[in-house]
N, C-alpha and C positions, 0 to 999 in steps of 0.2 A: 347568544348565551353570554352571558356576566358574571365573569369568576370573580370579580373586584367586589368589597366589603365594602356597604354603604357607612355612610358618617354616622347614623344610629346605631349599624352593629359594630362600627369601631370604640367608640365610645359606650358599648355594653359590653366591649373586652375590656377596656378599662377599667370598668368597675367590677370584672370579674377579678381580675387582675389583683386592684389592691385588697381583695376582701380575701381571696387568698393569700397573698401576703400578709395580710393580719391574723389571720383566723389559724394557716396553718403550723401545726408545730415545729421548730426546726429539728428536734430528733429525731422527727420522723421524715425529713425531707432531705436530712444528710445521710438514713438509710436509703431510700429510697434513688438517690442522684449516686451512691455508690454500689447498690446493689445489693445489700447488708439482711439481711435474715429479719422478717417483717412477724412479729408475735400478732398473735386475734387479737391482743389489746391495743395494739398499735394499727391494727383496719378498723376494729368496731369504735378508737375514739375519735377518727379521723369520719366512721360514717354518723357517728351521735353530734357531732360539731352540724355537719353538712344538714342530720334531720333537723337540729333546732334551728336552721336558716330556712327549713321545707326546699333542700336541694340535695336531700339524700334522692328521692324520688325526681331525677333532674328535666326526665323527661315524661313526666304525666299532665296529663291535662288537669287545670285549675279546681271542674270537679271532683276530685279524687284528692284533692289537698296538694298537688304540684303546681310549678312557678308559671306554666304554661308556655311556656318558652315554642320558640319556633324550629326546624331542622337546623337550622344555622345557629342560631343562639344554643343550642346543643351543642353544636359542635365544636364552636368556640370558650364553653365552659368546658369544654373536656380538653383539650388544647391548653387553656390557660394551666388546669390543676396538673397535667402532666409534666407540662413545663418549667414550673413550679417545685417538682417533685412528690407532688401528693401521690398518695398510694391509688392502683385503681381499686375504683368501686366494687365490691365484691358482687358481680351481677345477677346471683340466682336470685336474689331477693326484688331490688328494685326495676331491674331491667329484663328479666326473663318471668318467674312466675306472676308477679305484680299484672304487668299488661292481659294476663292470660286471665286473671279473678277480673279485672274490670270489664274484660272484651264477653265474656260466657259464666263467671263467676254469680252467685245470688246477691240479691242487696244484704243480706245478713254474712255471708261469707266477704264482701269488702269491706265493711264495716268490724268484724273481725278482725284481718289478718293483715290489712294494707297500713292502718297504723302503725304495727310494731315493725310493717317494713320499712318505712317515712323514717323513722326517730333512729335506726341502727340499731334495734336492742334484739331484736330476734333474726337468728341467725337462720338464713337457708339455705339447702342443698338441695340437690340434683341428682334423681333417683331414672333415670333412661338406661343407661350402659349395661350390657348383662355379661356375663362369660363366654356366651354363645350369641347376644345380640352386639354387637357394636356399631358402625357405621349402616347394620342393618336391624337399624331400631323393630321392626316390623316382626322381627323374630323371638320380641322379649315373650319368657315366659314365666314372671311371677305370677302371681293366681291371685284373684281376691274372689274371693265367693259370696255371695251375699245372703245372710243370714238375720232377717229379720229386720231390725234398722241398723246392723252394722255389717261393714265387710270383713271376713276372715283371711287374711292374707299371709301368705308362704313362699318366699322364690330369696332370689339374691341379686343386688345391684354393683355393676364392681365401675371399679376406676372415678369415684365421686369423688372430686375435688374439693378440699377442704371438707368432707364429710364429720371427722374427729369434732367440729367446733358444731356442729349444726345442732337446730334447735327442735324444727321441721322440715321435709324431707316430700318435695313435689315427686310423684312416682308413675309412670306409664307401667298399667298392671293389664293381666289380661283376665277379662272378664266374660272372653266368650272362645269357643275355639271352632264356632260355624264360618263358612262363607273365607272370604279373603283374610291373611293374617291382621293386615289393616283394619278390619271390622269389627275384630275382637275384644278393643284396647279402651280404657276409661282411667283418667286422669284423675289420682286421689292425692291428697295432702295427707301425709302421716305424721303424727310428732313421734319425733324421736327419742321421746323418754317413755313411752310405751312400753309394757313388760314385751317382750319378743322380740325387740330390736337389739341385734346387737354388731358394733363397729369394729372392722377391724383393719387399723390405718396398714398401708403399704409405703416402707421407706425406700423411697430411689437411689437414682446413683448420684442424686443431689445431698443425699443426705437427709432429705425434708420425708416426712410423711404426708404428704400432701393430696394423694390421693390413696382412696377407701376402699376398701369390699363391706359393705351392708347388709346384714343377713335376716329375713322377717320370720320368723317362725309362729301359727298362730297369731298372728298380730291384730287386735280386734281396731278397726277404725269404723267411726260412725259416719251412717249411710250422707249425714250432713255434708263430709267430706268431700264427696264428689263432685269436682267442678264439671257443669255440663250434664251431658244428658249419658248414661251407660253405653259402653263401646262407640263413642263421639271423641276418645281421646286422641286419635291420631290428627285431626284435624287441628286440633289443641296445640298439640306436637310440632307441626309444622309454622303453624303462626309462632310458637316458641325460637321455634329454630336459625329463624330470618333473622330476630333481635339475636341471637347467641351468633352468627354466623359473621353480621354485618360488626359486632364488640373485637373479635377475635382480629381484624384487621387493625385494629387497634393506630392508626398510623399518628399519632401525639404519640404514642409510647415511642416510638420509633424514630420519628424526628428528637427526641429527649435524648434518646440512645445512641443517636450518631453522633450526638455532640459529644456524648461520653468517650467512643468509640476513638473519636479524635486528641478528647485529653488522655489517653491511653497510648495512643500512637506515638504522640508528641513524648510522654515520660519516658519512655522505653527508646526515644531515640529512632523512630521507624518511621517518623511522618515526613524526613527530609526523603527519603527512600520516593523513586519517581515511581515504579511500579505499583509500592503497594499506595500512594497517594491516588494513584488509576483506579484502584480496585473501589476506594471509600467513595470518589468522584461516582463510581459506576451505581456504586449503593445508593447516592445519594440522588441523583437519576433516577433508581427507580422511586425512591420514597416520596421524592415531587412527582411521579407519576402517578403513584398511587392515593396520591393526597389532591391533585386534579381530578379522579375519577370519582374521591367524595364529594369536590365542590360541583362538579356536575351534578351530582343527586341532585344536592341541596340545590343549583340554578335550576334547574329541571322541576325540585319542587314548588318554588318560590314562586314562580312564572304558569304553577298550574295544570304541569304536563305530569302525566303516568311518568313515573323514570324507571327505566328498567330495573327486572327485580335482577342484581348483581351481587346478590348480599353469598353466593357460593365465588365469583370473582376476586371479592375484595376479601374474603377466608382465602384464596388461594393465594395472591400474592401477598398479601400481609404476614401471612406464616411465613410465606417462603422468607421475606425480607428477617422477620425476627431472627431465623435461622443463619442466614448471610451476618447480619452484625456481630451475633456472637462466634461466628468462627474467627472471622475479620479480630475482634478484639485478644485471641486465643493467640491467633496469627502475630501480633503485635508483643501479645507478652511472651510469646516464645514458651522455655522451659519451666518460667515462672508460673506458669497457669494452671501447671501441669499436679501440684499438691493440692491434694484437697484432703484436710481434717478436721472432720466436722466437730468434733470438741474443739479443736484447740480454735474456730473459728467462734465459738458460742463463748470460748477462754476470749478473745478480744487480743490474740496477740497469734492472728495465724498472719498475719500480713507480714510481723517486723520477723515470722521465723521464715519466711519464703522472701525476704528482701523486699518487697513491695505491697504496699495494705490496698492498691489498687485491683493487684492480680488474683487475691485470693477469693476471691468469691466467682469466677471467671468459667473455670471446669464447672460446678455447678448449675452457672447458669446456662453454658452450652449443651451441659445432658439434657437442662429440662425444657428447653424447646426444640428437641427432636421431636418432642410431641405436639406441636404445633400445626403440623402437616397432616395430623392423625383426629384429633378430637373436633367435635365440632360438625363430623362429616368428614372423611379421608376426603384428601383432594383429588387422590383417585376418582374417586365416585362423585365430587364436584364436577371435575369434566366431563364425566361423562351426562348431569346434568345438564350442561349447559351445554354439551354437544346435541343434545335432544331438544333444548329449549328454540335452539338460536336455528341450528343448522338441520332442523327436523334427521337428523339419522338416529 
């Protein structure tokens, strides 16, 4: 096995390299490298840059209008724009429902709906989560009835992320309530300027409303909508779930974030400290670990081999790491991290009122990957995946 990067794909991060360099903007990359409060206009023009190069869609095959790129060259355009500081790709659109319309979608449903996901102009979200279903999708119980050539739909989606900005709204509805819960389930696309939808954001302890409760009431969507075949959604779901599961490990973001982590240490005077220079050494161990475990995919793919499906492994330790850096940086600034005011950070002077403009965004960003461990699939319920997979128990 060859974790080393041939002379072609070196030489395709260079040129990933400068084009991000050029293309991207720097206000939005000095957010981004400090951590600083990122507006929908600052992701949708960072994704309309990327569709007019056809690398919004970064990993679709050439028919479907993508660069056709290989796992590797994937991997290393995600790499570069992290490092870089670009914001990540907002994935319901390109990376999660996209693959699901090309794999079981109609030709007139991609021809549709995968342009306006290419270009960045329509926004989408991600309708699974319920109050009573979470990590146990299989229990969702919004309703679509089907009434002639349209469905009637009634339930609630909660915890949708970035929901507030979406355009349309990919939805696991239940369509039948015979046989297994699983059997029930058909995958509709709703737009969400529909009379009956109505949003209603949830602000955390970040400050952000970032995630939604979604409410459908009578909501009429036509029968066109349905990707696939009625109560075939679950299957859908799972193919989804692999690309969401394997995104969330996210390890560019993470390697970006140590290096932050380190110019944090250093300001604050704590990086000569031997201990805690152990603790970031210990971090940064695992992040070469877990960034080994993707190049193995990638070796594994390139060479031809099934590579094991790890995409609930590398959701477990990639949370786990996000969660490790941001306590690490919390650690570093001490008492400074500890103010959070969310106006006076949207004022632009919460930094010079808490002594350091590096710490103030800090507590924020430590509330909001405590849910890291959570979405996606509780890592709970990962291991126990993968205790059944690997170790038949």
């Amino acid at each position: 096995m060859d974790l080393n990067f041939t002379a072609d794909e070196l030489a395709f991060r260079s040129e990933i390299r400068a084009w991000v360099a050029a293309n991207l903007p720097k206000e939005i990359s000095h957010k981004v490298h400090n951590a600083l409060r990122l507006t929908k206009s600052d992701m949708q023009a960072w994704a309309r840059i990327l569709g007019k190069k056809g690398w919004h869609g970064y990993a679709w095959p050439k028919p479907f209008g993508g660069p056709g790129w290989n796992s590797t060259q994937r991997h290393l355009f995600e790499e570069e724009c992290a490092l870089a500081g670009a914001p990540r790709i907002v994935p319901f659109g390109p990376v999660m429902v996209a693959p699901v319309i090309m794999a079981f979608g109609t030709p007139e449903q991609q021809q549709r709906f995968l342009p306006g996901i290419m270009s960045g102009e329509v926004w989408w979200s991600q309708g699974y989560s319920e109050p009573g279903a979470g990590s146990d999708l299989a229990s969702v119980k919004t309703r679509a009835v089907r009434e002639g050539d349209k469905y009637i739909v009634n339930g609630q989606k909660a915890w949708t992320t970035l929901g507030q900005h979406g355009d349309w709204i990919f939805c696991l509805v239940r369509t039948s309530t015979e046989g297994k819960p699983q059997t029930g389930i058909s995958f509709l696309l709703i737009d969400m300027k529909s009379p009956g939808v109505t949003v209603r954001p949830v602000r955390l302890l970040d400050g952000e409303p970032e995630v939604n409760e979604v409410f459908f009431d009578d909501v009429q969507v036509p029968a066109e909508n349905l990707v696939g075949e009625e109560n075939k959604g679950w299957t859908y779901a799972k193919f989804l779930l692999a690309h969401e599961r394997t995104g969330i490990a996210d390890v560019n973001r993470s390697k970006r974030e140590l290096e932050r982590l380190k110019r944090i240490a250093k300001a604050e005077g704590v990086y000569e400290d031997a201990r805690f220079r152990d603790e970031i050494a210990t971090l940064e161990v695992d992040v070469v670990a877990l960034e080994m475990m993707v190049l193995r995919v990638l070796a594994a793919e390139k060479s031809g081999k099934q590579p094991l499906d790890i995409a609930g492994l590398l959701k477990i330790r990639g949370s786990e790491i996000q969660q490790r850096y941001t306590e690490l940086m919390m650690l570093a600034a001490g008492p400074y991290s500890v103010p959070f005011v969310y106006e006076a950070m949207e004022a632009g002077w919460q930094g010079d009122f808490v002594g350091a403009a590096h710490c103030a965004p800090l507590a924020g960003q430590y509330f909001n990957t405590r849910k890291t461990t959570i979405y996606g699939g509780s890592n709970e319920v990962q291991r126990g995946i993968i205790a059944q997979s690997l170790l038949g128990v």
